[in-house]
N, C-alpha and C positions, 0 to 999 in steps of 0.2 A: 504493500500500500504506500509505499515511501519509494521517490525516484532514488534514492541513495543508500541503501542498507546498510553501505559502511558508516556514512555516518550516524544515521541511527545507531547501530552498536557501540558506536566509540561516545554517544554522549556520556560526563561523568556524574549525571543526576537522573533520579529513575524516571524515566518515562513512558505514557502510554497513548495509545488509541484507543478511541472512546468510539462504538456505531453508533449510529441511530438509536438505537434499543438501549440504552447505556450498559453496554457487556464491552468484555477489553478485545480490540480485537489483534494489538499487539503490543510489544514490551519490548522494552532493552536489556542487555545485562545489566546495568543500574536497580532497573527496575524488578528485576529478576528477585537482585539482592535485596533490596528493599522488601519485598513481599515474603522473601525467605522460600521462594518455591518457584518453580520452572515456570517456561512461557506456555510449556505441554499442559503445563495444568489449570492456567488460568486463561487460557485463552475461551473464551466462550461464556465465561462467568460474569454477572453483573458484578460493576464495576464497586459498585458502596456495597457489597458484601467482600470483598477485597480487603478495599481503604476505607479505616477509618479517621473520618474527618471530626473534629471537636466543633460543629457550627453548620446551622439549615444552607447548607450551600447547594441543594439539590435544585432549589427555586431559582437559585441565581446561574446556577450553571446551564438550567432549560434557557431560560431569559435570553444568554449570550448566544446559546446553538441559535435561536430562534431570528433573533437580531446583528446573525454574524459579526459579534463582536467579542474580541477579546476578553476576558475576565483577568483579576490580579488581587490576591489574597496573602497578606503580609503577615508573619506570627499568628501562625493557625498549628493546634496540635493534629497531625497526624498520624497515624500508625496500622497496621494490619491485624490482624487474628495470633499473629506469632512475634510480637516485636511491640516493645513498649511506643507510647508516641513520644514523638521530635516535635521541637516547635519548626516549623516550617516557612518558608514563602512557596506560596501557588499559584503557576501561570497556565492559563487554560485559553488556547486556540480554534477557532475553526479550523480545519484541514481542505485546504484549497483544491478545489477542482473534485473534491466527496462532500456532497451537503450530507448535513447532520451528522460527519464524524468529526469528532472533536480529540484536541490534542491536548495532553494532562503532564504539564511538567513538575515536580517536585525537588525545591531544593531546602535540602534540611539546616537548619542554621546551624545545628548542634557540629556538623562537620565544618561547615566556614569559621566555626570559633576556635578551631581546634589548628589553624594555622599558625599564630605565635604563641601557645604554649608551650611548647616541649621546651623550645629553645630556653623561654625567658624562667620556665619553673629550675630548668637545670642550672640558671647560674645561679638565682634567688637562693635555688637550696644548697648549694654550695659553698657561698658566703654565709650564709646560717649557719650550717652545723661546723665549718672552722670554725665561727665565733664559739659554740657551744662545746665542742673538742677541747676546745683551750678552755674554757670555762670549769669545766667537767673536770680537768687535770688536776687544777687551781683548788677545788672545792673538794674532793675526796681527800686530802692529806689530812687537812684540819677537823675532816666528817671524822676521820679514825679516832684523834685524838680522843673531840668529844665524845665516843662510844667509848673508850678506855679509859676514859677519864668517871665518866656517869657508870662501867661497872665497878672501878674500885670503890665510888662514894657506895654504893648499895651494898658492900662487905659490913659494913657500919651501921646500918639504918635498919628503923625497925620498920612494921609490914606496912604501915599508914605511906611513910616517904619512898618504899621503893617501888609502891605505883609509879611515883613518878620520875624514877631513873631509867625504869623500867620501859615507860615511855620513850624515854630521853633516845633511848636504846634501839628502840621498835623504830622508832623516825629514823635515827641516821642512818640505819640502815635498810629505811623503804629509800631513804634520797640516795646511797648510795648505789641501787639496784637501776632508780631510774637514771642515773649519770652512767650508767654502765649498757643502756640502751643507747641514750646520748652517742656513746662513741663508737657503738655498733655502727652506727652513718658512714665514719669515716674510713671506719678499718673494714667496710664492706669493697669485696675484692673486685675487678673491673670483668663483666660475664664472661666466662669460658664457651661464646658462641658454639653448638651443634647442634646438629639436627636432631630436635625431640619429637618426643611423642607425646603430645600431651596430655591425652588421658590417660598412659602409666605415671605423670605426675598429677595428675583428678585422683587417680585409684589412690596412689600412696597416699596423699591428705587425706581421703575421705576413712581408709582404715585407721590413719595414726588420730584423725578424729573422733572416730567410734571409739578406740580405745580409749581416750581421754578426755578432754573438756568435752566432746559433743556424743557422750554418752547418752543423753538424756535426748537426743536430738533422731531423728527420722532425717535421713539423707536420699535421696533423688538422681540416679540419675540419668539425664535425657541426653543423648551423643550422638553427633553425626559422625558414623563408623568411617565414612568414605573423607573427613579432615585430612588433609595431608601434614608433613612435619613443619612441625615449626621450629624458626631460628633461635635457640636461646642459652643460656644456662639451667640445667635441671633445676640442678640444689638451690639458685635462687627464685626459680620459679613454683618450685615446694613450699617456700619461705613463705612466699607470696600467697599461694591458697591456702598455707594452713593459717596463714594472718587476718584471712577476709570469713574462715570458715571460723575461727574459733573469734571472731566480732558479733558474727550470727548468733553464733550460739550461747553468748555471754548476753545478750539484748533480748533472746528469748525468752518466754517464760519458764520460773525451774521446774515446770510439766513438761515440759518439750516443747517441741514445734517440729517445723519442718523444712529442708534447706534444699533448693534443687541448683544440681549441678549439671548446667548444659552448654555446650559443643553444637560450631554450625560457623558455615563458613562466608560472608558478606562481599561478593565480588566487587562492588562499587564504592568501599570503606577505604580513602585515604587520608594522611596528615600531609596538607599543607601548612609548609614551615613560613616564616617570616622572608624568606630572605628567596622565596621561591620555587623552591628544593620542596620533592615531596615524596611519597613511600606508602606502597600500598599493604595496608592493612588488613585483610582479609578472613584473616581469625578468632573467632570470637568467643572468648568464654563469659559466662556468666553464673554469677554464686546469687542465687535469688532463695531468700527469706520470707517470712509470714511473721517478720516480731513488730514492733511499735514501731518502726520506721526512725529515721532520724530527724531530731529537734530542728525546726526551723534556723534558732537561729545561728546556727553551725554549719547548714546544709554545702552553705557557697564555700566555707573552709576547711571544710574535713578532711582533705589531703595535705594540711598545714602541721605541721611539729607542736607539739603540746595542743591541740585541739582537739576535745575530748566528750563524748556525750555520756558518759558515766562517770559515776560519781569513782572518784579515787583513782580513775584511770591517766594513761600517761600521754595519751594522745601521740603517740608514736609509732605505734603499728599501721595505722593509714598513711603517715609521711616514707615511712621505710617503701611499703608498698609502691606508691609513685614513683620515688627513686628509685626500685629497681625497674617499676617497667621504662620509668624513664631512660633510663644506661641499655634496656633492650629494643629502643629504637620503636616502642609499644605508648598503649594509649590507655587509661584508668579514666573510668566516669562511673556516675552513680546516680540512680535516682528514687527517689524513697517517697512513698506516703504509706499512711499506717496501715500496717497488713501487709505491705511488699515491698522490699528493697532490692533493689538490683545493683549488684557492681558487676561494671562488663571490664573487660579487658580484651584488647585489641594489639593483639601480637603480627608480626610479618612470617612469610611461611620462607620454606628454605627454599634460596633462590634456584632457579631451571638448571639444570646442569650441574649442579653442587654435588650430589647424590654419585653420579658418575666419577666424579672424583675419587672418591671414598675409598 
């Protein structure tokens, strides 16, 4: 239906045709990926059981068929049956020289935001944790003393005062535990790139889970068998889901819940960097929860260092997280309202010809 096929295929935002009857009656790879499922399977299908749009656009989209005129819809949430919504811009055409098929483009904003992050989070976090590295150094020598100092006084004291040496005790060495995460940041080692596999690192989290903090927990999980490998470091990619698995499972209730872990691959997912340089992203995991969601007012900073939605917590296992996908060339996002939280992560697969190497 297109003079140009190649170009359709090569656009990098999903699009579609719309007939007459509003059924799809064709698709991009963009669009492919967007919907999570082939063009074999939606071709023929009405178009809004597909996509979901957050807004009666169905009135205004007849209007334009009818009036041959463009439509243009700025921050509108969209999404499919299998895929949380993006806030979106949507541009919707007549198709020239076919009355009543219309042309449905989608561009996600959630992916144009994600052009200068990597860059500018890698140096931010950078200059932070030197500052805290050094910090961290500085303030453990003096911690000792006062723990050595607070157990001799409590040789001497009777039971009323050595609550509160005892204290004294219990604190410097919960502050010593988190300066000891502190500098986990630094002395984290630069990825040992290779081809993995990443549901042998899903499996390993989700067993060293079951066996410990997500005991209590019901685990899930949903995988596309046919993922190909992806580029990374295992052991930090381990790090990384048992960090986002045992968040889950800490924010649940102590009845349980439930966490699902799924695998699937987004042909039209890249990072656009700053500087124009960009890397397709294609792989996608996700650790999706049923607990209270995350607090509003944290939501925009929860991959920041000491940013915390539980009480007593150190707010450094979502920072660690970013930094390594960050160092893997990968993407960390989140989105939560109460009852479901999603953290995706977006890794690169091992490039064509690498395997042959081996």
């Amino acid at each position: 239906m297109t003079s140009d096929q190649s170009i359709w295929a090569s656009l990098p935002v999903p699009a579609f045709l719309i007939d007459p009857q509003d059924r799809i009656a064709d698709v991009n790879s963009a669009g492919e990926g967007f919907l999570n499922a082939s063009k074999k399977a939606v071709e023929g299908t009405p178009v809004w059981d597909q996509i979901a749009i957050d807004a009666p656009i169905e009135e205004a989209f007849e209007r334009a068929r009818t009036n041959g005129t463009p439509l243009f819809v700025n921050d509108i949430d969209v999404g499919s049956g299998s895929r949380a919504p993006l806030q979106c811009a949507l541009q919707i055409a007549p198709l020239l020289g076919h009355p009543g098929t219309m042309i449905m483009i989608i561009s996600p904003r959630e992916l144009a935001g994600r052009m200068t992050q990597n860059h500018s989070v890698k140096s931010a976090a950078q200059s932070a944790i030197g500052m805290a590295e050094m910090l961290a150094h500085e303030i453990k020598n003096p911690l000792a003393g006062i723990t050595g100092a607070a157990q001799l006084l409590s040789m001497n004291l009777g039971a009323e005062d050595l609550e509160l040496t005892d204290l004294i005790v219990a604190e410097s060495r919960r502050i010593v535990k988190l300066l000891e995460q502190v500098e986990q940041f630094g002395n984290l080692s630069t990825p040992d790139f290779k081809p993995v596999n990443i549901h042998d690192v899903l499996d390993r989290a989700r067993r060293s889970a079951q066996l410990g903090f997500g005991a209590h927990m019901t685990i899930i999980e949903d995988y596309d068998p046919s993922l190909p490998m992806a580029m990374g470091d295992p052991d930090q990619l381990l790090q990384v889901i048992l960090n986002l698995l045992r968040n889950a499972s800490e924010a649940a209730d102590p009845q349980g819940g439930t966490i699902r872990l799924r695998s699937y691959f987004e042909h039209s997912f890249r990072l656009r960097r700053s500087d124009g340089t960009g890397q397709s992203l294609p792989l996608q995991i996700e650790i999706i929860d049923d607990g209270p969601g995350l607090p509003d007012k944290i939501k925009a900073d929860i991959f920041d260092p000491f940013v915390s939605g539980r009480e007593n917590g150190t707010g450094l296992g979502l920072a660690l997280v970013s930094k390594i996908i960050s160092d893997h060339n990968g993407w960390v996002s989140v989105t939560s309202v109460p009852g479901r939280t999603v953290f995706r992560l977006s890794l690169p697969r091992v490039p064509r010809g690498h395997m042959d190497k081996e």
